[in-house]
C-alpha positions in Angstrom: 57.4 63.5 119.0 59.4 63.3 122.5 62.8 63.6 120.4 61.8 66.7 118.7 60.0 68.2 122.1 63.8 67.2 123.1 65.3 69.1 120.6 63.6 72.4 120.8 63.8 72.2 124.7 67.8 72.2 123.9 68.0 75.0 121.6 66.1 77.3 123.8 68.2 76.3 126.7 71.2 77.0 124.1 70.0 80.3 123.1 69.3 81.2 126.9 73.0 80.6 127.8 74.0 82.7 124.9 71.5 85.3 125.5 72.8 85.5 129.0 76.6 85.8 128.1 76.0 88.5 125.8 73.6 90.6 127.9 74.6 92.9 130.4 75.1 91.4 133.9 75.6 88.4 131.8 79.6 89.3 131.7 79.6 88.8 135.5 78.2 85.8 135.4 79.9 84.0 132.6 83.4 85.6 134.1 82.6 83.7 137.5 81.8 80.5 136.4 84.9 80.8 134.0 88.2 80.5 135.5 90.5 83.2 134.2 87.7 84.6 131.9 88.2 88.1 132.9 87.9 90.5 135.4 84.5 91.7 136.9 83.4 95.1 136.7 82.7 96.4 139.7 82.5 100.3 138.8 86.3 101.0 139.7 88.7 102.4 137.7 90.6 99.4 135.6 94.3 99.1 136.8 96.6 99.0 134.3 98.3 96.2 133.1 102.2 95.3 133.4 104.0 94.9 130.1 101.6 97.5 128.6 102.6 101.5 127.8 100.7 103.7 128.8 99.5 106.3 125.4 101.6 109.2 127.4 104.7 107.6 127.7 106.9 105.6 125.0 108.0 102.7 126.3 112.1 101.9 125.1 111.6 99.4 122.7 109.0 101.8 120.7 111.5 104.5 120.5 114.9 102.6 119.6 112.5 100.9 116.6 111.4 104.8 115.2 114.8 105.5 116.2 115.9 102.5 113.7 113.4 103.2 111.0 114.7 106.9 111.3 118.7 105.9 110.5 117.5 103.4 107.8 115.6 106.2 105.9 118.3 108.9 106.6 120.6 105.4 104.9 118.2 105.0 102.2 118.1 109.1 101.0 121.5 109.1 101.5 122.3 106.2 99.0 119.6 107.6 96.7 121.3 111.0 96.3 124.8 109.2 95.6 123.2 107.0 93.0 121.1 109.9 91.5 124.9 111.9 91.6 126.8 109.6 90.4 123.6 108.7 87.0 123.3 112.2 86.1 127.3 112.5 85.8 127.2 109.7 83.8 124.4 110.9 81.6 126.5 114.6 81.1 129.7 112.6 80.3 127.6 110.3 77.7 125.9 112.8 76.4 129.0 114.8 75.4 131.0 111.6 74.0 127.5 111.0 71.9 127.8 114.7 70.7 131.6 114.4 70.0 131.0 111.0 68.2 128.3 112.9 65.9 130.2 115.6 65.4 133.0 113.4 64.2 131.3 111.3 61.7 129.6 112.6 58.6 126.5 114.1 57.5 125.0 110.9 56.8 127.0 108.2 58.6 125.9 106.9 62.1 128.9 105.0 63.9 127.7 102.0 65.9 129.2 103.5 69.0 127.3 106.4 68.9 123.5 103.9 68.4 125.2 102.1 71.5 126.1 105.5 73.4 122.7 106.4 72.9 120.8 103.5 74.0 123.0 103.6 77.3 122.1 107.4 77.9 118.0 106.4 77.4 118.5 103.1 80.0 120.1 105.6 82.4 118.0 108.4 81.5 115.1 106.2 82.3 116.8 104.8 85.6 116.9 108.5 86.5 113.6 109.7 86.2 112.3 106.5 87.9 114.5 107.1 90.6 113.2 110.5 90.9 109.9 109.5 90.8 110.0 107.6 93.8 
């Protein structure tokens, strides 16, 4: 009986200290018996921080990274257009040989070259429209 009277005594004692940390005025307290807990409120205005920017001026670092992320996707369009470019003249300059290669062959012939032609312009063509797509 005197261990659980001992027990139940400790969990309110528990649940007071909580209570207190998390109630207001409670801050003050836990911050002063805490070493380096945090500063006390004490109706002043906060002072800011070192290290930290403030929201109405961009600190160096911040604008040499969007300056960064900038050039890389001016990099990346650029080297997307000269793919693109350089796929469709590929596709134009397949697509002619295929219809020369047709053309050559007979009514009912097919010319491996031109099943092999084919399936290169539908990879590309493919390749294309994906890239496009994104």
């Amino acid at each position: 009986m005197r261990n659980l009277k001992l027990r139940v005594w400790m969990s309110w004692a528990v649940a007071a200290v909580a209570l207190s940390a998390v109630l207001p005025g409670g801050q003050r307290a836990a911050a002063q018996q805490i070493p380096g807990a945090g500063p006390v409120q004490t109706g002043k205005e906060p002072q800011p921080q070192t290290g930290m920017p403030t929201l109405g001026e961009p600190d160096a670092a911040t604008e040499s990274a969007a300056r960064a992320e900038q050039q890389r996707a001016k990099l990346l369009a650029d080297d997307r257009e000269k793919h693109l470019l350089a796929d469709t003249a590929r596709l134009v300059q397949l697509s002619t040989e295929l219809k020369e290669e047709v053309d050559k062959s007979g009514k009912f012939v097919t010319s491996v070259t031109a099943l092999r032609k084919a399936e290169e312009i539908e990879k590309l063509a493919h390749a294309v429209r994906d890239r496009l797509k994104n």
